[in-house]
C-alpha positions as CSV (number, residue, x, y, z in Angstrom):
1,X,18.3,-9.0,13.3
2,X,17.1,-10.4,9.9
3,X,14.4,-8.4,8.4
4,X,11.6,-10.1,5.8
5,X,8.9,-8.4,3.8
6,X,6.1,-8.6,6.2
7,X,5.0,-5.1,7.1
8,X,4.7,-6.8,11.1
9,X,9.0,-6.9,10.8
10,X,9.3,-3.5,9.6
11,X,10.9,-0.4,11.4
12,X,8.4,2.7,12.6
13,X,10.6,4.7,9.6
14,X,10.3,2.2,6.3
15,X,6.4,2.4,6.7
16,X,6.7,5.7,5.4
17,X,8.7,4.2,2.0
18,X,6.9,5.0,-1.3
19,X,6.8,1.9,-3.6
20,X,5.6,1.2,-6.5
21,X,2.5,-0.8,-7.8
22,X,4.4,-4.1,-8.8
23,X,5.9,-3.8,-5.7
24,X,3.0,-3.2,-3.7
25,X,1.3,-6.5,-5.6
26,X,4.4,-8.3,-4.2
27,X,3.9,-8.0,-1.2
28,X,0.0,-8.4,-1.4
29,X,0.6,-11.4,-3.3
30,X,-1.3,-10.5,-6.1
31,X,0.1,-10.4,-9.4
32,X,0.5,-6.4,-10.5
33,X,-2.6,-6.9,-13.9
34,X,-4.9,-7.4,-10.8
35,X,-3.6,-4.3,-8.6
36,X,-4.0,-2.3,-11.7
37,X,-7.6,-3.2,-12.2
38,X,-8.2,-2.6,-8.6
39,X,-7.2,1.1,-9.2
40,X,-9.0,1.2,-13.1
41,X,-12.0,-0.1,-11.4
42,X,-12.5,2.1,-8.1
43,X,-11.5,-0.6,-5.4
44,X,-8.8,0.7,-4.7
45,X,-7.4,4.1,-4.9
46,X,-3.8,4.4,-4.4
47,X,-1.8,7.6,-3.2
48,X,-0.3,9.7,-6.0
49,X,2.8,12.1,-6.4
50,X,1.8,15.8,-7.6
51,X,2.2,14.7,-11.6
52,X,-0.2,12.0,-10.7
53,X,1.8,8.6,-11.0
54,X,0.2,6.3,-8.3
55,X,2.0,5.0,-5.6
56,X,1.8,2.9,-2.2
57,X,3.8,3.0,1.1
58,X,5.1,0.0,2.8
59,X,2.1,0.7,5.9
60,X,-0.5,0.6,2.8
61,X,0.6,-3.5,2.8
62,X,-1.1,-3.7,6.5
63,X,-4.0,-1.5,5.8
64,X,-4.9,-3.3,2.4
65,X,-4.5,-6.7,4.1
66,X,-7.0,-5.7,6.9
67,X,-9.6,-4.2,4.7
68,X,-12.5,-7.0,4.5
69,X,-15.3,-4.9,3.1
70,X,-16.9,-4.4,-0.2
71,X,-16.2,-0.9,0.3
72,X,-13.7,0.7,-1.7
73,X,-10.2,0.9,-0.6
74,X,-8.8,5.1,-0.4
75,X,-5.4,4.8,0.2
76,X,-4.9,8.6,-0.8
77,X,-4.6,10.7,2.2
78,X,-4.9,7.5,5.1
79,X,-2.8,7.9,8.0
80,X,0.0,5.3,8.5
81,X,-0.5,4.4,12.4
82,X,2.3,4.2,14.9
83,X,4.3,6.6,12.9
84,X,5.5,10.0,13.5
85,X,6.3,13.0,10.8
């Protein structure tokens, strides 16, 4: 079974995987200069390891691509669904 980038072909397990902000705008398809300005600006506020670097998990792909309101986006502390720890 061939496996793409698309968070829909992804196994329970990998939506748990930190990755990083250029990563993250990859798979967004933004470029990274705009994901960064998301998070300088408010609009988006990514998860962060204890020294404070941000980060993203593979499940933030799905909850960033379903977020439609002006409201900020608080990755930091959001639940991945349909995943177990």
């Amino acid at each position: 079974m061939e496996e793409d980038c698309e968070t829909n072909s992804v196994p329970n397990g990998d939506l748990l995987k930190k990755i990083d902000i250029e990563e993250f705008a990859r798979r967004v398809n933004l470029s990274y200069q705009t994901i960064y300005r998301y998070v300088k600006s408010g609009k988006l506020v990514p998860r962060r390891t204890l020294g404070g670097r941000p980060y993203f998990l593979v499940g933030d792909v799905e909850i960033y691509n379903n977020h439609f309101s002006s409201e900020p986006l608080i990755l930091d502390g959001a639940p991945i669904y349909g995943t177990t720890k």
